[in-house]
PDB file of N, H, CA, C and O in Angstrom:
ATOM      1  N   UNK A   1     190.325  -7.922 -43.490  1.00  0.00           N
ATOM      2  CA  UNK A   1     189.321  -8.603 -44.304  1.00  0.00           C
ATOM      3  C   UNK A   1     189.013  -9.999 -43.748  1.00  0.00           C
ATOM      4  O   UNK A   1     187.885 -10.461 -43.579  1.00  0.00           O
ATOM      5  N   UNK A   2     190.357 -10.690 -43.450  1.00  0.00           N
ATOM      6  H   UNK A   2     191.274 -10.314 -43.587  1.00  0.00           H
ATOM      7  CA  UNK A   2     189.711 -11.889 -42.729  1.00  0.00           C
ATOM      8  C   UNK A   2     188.924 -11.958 -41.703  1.00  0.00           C
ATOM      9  O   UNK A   2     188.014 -12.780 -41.598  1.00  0.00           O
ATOM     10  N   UNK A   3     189.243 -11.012 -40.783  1.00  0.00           N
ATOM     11  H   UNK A   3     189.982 -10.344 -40.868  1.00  0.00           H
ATOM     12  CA  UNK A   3     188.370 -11.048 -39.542  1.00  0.00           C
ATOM     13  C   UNK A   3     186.974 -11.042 -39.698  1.00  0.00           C
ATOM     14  O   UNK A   3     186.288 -11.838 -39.058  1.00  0.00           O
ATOM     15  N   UNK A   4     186.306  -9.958 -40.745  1.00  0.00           N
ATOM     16  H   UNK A   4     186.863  -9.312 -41.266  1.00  0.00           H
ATOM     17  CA  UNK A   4     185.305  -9.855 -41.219  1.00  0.00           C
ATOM     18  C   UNK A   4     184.453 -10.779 -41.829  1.00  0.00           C
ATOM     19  O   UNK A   4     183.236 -10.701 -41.997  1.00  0.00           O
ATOM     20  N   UNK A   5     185.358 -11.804 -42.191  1.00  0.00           N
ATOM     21  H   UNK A   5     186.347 -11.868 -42.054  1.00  0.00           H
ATOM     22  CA  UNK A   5     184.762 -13.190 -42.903  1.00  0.00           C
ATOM     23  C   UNK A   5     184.796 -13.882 -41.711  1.00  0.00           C
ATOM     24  O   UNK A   5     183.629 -14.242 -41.558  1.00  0.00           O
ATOM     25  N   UNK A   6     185.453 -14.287 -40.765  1.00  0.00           N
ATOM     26  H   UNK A   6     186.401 -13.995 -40.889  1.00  0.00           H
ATOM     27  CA  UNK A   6     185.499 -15.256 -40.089  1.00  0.00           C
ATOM     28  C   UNK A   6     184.231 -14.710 -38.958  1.00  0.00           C
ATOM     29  O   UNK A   6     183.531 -15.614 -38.501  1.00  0.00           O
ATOM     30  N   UNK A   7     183.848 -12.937 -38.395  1.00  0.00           N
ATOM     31  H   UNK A   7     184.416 -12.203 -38.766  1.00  0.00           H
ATOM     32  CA  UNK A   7     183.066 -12.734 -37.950  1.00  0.00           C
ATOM     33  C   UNK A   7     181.393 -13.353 -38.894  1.00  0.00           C
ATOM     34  O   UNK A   7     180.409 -14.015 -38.566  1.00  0.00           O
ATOM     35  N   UNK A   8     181.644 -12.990 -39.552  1.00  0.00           N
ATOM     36  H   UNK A   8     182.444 -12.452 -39.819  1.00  0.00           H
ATOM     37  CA  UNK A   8     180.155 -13.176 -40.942  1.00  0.00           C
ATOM     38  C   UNK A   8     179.927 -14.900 -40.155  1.00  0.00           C
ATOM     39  O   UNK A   8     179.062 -15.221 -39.340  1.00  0.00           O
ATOM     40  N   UNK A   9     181.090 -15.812 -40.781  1.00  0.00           N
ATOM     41  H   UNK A   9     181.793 -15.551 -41.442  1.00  0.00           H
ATOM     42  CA  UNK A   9     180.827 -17.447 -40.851  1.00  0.00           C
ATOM     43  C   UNK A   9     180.235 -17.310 -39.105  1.00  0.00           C
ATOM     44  O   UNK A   9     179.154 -17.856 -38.883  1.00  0.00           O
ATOM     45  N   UNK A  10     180.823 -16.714 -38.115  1.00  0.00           N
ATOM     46  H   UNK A  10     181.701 -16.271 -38.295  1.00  0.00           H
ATOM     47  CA  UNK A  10     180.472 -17.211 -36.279  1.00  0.00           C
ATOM     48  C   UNK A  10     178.978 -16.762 -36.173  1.00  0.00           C
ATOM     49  O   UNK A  10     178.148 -17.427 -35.553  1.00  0.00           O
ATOM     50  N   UNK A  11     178.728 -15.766 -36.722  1.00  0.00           N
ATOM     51  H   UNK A  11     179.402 -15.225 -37.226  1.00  0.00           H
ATOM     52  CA  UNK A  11     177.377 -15.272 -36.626  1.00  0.00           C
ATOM     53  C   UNK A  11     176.909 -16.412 -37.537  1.00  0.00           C
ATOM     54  O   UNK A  11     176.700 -17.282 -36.692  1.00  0.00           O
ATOM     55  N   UNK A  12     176.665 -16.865 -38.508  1.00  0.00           N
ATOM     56  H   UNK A  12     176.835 -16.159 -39.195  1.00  0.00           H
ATOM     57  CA  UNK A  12     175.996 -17.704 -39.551  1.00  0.00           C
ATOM     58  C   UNK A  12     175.432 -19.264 -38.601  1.00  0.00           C
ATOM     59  O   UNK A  12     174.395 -19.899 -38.414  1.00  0.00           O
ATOM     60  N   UNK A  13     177.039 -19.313 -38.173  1.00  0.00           N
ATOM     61  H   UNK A  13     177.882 -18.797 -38.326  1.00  0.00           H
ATOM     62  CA  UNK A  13     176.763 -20.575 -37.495  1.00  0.00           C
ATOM     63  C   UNK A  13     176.121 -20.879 -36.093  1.00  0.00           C
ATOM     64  O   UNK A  13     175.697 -21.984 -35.756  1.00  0.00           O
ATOM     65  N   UNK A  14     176.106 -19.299 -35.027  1.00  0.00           N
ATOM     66  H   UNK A  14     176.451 -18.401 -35.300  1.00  0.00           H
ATOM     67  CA  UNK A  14     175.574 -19.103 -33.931  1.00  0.00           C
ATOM     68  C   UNK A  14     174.030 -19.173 -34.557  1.00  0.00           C
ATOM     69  O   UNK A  14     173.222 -19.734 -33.817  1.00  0.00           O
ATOM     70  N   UNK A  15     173.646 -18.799 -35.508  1.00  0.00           N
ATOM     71  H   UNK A  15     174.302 -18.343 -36.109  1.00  0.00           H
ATOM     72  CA  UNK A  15     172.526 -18.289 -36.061  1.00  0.00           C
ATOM     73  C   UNK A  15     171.656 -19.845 -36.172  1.00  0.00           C
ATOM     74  O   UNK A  15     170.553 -20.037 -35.660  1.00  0.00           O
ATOM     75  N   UNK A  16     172.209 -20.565 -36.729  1.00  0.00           N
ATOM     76  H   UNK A  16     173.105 -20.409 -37.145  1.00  0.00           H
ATOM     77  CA  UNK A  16     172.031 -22.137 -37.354  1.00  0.00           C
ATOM     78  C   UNK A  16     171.938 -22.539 -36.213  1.00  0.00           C
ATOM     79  O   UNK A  16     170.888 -23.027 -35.796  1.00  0.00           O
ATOM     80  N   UNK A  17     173.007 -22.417 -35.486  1.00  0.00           N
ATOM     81  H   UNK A  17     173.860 -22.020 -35.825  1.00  0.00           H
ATOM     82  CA  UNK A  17     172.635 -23.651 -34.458  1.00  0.00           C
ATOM     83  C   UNK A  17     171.485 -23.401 -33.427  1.00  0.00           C
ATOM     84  O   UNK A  17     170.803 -24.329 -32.992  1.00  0.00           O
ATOM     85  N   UNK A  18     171.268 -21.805 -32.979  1.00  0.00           N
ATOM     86  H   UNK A  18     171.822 -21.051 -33.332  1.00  0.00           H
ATOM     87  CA  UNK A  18     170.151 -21.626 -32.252  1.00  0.00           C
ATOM     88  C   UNK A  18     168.607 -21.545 -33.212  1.00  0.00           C
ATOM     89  O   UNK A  18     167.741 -20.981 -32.543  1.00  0.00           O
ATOM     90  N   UNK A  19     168.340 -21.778 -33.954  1.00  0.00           N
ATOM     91  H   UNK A  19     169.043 -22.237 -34.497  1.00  0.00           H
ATOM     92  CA  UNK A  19     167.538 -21.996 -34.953  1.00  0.00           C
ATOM     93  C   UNK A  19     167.059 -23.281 -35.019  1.00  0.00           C
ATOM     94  O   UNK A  19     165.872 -23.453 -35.296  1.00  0.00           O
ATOM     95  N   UNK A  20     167.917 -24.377 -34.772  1.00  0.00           N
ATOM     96  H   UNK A  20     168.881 -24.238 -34.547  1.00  0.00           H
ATOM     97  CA  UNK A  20     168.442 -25.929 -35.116  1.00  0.00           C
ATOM     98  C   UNK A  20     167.815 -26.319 -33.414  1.00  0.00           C
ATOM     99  O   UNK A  20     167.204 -27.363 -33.184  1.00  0.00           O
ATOM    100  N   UNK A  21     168.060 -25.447 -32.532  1.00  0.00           N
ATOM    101  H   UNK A  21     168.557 -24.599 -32.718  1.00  0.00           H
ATOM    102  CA  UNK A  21     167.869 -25.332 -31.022  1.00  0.00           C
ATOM    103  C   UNK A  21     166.015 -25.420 -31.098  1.00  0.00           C
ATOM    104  O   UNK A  21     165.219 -26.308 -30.793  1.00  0.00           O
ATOM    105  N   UNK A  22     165.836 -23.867 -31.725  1.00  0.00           N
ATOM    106  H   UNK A  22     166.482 -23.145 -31.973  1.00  0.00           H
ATOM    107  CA  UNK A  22     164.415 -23.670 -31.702  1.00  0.00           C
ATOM    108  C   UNK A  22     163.484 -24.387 -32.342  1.00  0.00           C
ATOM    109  O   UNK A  22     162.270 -24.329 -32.149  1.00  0.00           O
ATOM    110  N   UNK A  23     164.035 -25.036 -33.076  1.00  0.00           N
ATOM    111  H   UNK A  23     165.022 -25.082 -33.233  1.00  0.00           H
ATOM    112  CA  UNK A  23     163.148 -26.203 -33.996  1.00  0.00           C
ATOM    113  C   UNK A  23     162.960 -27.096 -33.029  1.00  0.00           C
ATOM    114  O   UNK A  23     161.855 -27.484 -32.649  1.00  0.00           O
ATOM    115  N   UNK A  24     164.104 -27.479 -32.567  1.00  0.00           N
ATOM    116  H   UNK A  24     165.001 -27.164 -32.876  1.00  0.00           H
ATOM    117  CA  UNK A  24     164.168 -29.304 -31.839  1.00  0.00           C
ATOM    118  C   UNK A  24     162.941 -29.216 -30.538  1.00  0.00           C
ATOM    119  O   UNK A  24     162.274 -30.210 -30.252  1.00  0.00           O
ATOM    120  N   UNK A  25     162.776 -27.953 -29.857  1.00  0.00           N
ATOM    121  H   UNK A  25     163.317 -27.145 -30.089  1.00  0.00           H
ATOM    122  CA  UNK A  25     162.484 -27.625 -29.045  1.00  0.00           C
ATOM    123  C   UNK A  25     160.898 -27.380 -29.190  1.00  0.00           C
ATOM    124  O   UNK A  25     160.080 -27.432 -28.271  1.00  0.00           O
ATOM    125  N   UNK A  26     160.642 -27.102 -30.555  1.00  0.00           N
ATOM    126  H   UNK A  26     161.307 -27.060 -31.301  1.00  0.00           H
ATOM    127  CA  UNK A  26     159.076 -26.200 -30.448  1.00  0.00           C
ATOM    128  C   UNK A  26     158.536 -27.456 -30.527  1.00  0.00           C
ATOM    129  O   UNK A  26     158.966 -28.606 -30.612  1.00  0.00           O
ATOM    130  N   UNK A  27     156.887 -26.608 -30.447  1.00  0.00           N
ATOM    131  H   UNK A  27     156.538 -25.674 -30.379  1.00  0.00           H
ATOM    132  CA  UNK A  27     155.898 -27.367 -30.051  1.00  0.00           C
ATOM    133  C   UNK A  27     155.181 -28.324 -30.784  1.00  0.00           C
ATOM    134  O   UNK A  27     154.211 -28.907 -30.298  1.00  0.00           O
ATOM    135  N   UNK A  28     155.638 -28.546 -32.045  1.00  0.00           N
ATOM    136  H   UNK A  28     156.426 -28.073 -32.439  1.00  0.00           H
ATOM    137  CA  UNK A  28     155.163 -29.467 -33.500  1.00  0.00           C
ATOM    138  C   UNK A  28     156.211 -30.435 -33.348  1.00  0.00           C
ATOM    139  O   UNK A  28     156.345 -31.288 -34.225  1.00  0.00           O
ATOM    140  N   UNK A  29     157.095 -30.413 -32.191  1.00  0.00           N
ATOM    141  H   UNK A  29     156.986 -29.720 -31.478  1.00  0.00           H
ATOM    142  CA  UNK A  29     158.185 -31.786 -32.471  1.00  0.00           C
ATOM    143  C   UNK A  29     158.214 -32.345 -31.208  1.00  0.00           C
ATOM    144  O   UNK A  29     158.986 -33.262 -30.927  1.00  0.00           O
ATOM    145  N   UNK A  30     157.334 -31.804 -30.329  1.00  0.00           N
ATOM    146  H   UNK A  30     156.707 -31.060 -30.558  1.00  0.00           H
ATOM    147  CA  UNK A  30     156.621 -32.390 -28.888  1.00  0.00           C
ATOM    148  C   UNK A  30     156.463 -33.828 -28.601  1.00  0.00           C
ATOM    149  O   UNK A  30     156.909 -34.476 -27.654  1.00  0.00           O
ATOM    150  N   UNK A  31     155.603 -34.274 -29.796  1.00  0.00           N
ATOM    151  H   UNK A  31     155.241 -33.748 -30.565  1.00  0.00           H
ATOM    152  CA  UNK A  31     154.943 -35.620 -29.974  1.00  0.00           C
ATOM    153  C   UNK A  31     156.500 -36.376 -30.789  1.00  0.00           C
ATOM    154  O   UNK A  31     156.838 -37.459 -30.311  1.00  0.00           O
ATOM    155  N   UNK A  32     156.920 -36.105 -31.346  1.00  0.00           N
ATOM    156  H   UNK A  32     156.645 -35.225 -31.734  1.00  0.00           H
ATOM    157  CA  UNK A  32     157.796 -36.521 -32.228  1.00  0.00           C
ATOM    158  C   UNK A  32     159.357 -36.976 -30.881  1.00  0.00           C
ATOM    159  O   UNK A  32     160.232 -37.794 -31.162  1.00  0.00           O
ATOM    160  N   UNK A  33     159.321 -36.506 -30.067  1.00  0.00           N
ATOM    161  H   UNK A  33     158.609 -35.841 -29.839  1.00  0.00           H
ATOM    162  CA  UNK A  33     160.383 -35.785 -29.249  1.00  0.00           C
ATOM    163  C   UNK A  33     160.111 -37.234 -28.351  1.00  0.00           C
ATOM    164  O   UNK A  33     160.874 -38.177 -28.143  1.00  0.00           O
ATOM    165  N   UNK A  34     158.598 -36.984 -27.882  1.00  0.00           N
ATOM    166  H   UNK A  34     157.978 -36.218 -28.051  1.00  0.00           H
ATOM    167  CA  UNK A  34     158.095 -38.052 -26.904  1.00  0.00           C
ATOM    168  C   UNK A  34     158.676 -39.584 -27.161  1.00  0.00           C
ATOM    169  O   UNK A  34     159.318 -40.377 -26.472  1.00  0.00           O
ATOM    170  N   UNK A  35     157.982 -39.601 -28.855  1.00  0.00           N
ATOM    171  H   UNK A  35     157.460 -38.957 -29.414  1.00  0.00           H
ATOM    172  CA  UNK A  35     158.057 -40.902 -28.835  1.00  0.00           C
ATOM    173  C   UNK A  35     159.540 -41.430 -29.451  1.00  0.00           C
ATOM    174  O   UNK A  35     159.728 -42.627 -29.664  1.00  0.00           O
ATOM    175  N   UNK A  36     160.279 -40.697 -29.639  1.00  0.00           N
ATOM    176  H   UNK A  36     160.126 -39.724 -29.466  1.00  0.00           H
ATOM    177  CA  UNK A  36     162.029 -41.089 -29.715  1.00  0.00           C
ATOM    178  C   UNK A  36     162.396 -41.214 -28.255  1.00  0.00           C
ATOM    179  O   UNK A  36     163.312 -42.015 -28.075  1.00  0.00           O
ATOM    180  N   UNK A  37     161.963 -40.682 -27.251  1.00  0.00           N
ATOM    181  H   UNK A  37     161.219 -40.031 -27.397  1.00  0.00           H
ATOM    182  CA  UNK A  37     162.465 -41.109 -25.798  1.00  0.00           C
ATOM    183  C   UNK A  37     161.860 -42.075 -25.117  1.00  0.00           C
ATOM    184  O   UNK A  37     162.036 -42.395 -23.942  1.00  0.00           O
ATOM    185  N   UNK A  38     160.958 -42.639 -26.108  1.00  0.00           N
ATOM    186  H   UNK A  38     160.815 -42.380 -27.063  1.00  0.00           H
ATOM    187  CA  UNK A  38     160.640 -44.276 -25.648  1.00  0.00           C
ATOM    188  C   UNK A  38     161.295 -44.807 -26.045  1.00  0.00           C
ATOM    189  O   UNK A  38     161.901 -45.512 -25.238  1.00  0.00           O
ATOM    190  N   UNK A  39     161.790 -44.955 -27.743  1.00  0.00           N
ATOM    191  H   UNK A  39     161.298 -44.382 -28.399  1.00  0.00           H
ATOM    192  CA  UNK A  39     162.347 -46.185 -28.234  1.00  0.00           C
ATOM    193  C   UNK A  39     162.868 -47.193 -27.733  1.00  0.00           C
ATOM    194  O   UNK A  39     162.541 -48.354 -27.981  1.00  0.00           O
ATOM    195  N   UNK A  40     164.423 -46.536 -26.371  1.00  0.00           N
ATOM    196  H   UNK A  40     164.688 -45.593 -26.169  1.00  0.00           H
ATOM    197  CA  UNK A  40     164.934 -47.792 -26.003  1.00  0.00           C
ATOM    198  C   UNK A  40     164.282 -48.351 -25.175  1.00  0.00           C
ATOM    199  O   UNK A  40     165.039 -49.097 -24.555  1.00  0.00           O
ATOM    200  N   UNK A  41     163.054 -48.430 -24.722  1.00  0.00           N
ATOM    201  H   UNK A  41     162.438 -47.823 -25.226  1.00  0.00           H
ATOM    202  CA  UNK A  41     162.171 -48.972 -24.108  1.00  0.00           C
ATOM    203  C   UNK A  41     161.080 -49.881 -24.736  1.00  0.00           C
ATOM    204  O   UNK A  41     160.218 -50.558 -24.174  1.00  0.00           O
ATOM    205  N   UNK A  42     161.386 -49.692 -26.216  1.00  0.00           N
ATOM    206  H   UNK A  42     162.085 -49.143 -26.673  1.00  0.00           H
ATOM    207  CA  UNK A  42     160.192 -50.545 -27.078  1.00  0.00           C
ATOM    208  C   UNK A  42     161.047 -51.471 -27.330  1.00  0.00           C
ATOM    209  O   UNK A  42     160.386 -52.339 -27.898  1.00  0.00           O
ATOM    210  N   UNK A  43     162.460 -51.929 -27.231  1.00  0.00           N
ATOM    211  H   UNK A  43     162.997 -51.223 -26.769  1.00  0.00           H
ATOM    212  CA  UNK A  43     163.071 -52.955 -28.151  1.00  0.00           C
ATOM    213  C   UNK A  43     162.625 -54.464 -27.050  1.00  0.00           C
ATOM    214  O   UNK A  43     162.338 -54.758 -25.889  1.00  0.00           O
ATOM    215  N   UNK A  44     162.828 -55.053 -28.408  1.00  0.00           N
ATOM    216  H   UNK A  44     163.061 -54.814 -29.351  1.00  0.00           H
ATOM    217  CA  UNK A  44     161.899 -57.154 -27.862  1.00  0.00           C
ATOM    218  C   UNK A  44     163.294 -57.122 -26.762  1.00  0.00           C
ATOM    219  O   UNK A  44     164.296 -56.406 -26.740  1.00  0.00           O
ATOM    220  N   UNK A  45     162.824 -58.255 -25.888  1.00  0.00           N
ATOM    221  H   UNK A  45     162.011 -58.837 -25.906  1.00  0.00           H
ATOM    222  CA  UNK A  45     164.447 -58.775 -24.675  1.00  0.00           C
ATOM    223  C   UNK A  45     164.692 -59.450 -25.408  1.00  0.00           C
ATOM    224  O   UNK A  45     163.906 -59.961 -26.206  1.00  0.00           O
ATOM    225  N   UNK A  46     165.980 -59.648 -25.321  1.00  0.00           N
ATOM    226  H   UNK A  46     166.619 -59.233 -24.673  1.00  0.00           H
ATOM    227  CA  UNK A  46     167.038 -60.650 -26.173  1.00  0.00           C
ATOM    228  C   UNK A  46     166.728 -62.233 -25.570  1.00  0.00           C
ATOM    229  O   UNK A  46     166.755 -63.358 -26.068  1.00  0.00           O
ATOM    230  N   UNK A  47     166.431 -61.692 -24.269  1.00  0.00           N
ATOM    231  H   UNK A  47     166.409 -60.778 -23.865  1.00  0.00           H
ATOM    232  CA  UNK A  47     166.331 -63.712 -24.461  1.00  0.00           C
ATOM    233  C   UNK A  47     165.384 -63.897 -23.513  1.00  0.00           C
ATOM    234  O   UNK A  47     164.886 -63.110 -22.708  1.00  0.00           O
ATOM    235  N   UNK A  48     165.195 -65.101 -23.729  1.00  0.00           N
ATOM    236  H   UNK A  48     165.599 -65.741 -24.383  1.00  0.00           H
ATOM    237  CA  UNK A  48     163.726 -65.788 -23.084  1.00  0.00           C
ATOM    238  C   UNK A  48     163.716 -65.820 -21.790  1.00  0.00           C
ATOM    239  O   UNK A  48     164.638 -65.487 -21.045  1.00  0.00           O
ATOM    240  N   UNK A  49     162.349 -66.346 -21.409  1.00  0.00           N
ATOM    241  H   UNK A  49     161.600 -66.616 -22.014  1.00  0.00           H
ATOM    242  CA  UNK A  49     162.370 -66.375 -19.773  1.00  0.00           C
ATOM    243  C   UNK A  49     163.118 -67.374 -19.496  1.00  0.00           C
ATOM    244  O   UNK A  49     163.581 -67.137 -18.380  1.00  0.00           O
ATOM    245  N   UNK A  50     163.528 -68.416 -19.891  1.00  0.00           N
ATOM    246  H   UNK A  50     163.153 -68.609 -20.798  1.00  0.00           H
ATOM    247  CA  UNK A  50     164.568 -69.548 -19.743  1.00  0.00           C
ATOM    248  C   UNK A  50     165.847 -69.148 -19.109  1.00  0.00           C
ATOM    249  O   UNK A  50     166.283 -69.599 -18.049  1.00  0.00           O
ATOM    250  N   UNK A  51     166.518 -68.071 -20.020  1.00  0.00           N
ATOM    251  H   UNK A  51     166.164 -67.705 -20.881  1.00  0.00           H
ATOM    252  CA  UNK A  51     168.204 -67.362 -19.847  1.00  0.00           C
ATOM    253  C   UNK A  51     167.992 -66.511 -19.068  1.00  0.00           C
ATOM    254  O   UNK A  51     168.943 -66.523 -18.286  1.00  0.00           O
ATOM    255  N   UNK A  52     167.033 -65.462 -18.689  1.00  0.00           N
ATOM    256  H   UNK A  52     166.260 -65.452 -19.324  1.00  0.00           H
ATOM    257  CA  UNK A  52     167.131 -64.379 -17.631  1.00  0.00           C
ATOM    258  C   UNK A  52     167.480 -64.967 -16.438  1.00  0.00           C
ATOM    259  O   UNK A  52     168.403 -64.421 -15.832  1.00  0.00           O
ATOM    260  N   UNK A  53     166.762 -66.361 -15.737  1.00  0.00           N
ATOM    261  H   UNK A  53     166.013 -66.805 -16.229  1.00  0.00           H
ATOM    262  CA  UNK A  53     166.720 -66.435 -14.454  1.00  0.00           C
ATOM    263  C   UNK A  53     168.538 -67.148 -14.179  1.00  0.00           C
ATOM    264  O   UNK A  53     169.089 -67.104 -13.080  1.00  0.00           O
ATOM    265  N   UNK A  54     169.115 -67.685 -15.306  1.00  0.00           N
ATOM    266  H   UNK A  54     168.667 -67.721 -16.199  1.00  0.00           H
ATOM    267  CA  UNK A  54     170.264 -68.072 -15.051  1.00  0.00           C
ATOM    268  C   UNK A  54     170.457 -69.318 -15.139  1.00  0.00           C
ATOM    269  O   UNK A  54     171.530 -69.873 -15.374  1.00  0.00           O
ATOM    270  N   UNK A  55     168.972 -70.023 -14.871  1.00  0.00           N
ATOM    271  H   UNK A  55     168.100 -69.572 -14.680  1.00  0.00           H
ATOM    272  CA  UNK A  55     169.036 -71.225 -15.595  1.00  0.00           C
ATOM    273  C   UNK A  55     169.267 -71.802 -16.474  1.00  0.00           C
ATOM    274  O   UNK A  55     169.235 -71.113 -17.494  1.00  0.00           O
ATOM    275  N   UNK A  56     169.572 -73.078 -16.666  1.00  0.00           N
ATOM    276  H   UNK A  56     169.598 -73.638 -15.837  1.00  0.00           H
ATOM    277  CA  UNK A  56     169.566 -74.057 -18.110  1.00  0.00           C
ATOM    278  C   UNK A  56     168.599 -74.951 -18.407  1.00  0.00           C
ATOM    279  O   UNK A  56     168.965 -76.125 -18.460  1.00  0.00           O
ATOM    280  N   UNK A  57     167.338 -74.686 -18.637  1.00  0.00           N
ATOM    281  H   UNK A  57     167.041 -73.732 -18.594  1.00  0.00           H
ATOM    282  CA  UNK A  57     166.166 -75.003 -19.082  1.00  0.00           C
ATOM    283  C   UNK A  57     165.962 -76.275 -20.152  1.00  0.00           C
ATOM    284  O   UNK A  57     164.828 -76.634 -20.468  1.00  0.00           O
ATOM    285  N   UNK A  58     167.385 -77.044 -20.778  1.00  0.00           N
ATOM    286  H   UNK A  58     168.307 -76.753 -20.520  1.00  0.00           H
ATOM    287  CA  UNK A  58     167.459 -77.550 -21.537  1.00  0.00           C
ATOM    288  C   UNK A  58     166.183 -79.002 -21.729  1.00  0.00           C
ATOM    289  O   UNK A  58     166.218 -79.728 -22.723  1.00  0.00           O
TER     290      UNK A  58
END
């Protein structure tokens, strides 16, 4: 009997996760997909043109 349950839950969860796969993947999350693989490219620089070059601009 256990086996039978523990087969049921592997299928359930093989099931979910390639499902979870086919979502992330299709074509309505394209645009959505795009613009999360910009983000770390949209954040402000932490510091001014002053601190990048190494100078002390004071």
């Amino acid at each position: 009997m256990v086996a039978y349950i523990s087969a049921i839950v592997t299928a359930t969860s093989m099931a979910t996760f390639f499902g979870i796969v086919w979502w992330a993947c299709s074509r309505g999350r394209q645009g959505a997909n795009r613009e999360s693989a910009m983000l770390p490219f949209a954040l402000p620089d932490e510091f001014g043109h002053a601190q990048q070059d190494g100078a002390n601009r004071s």
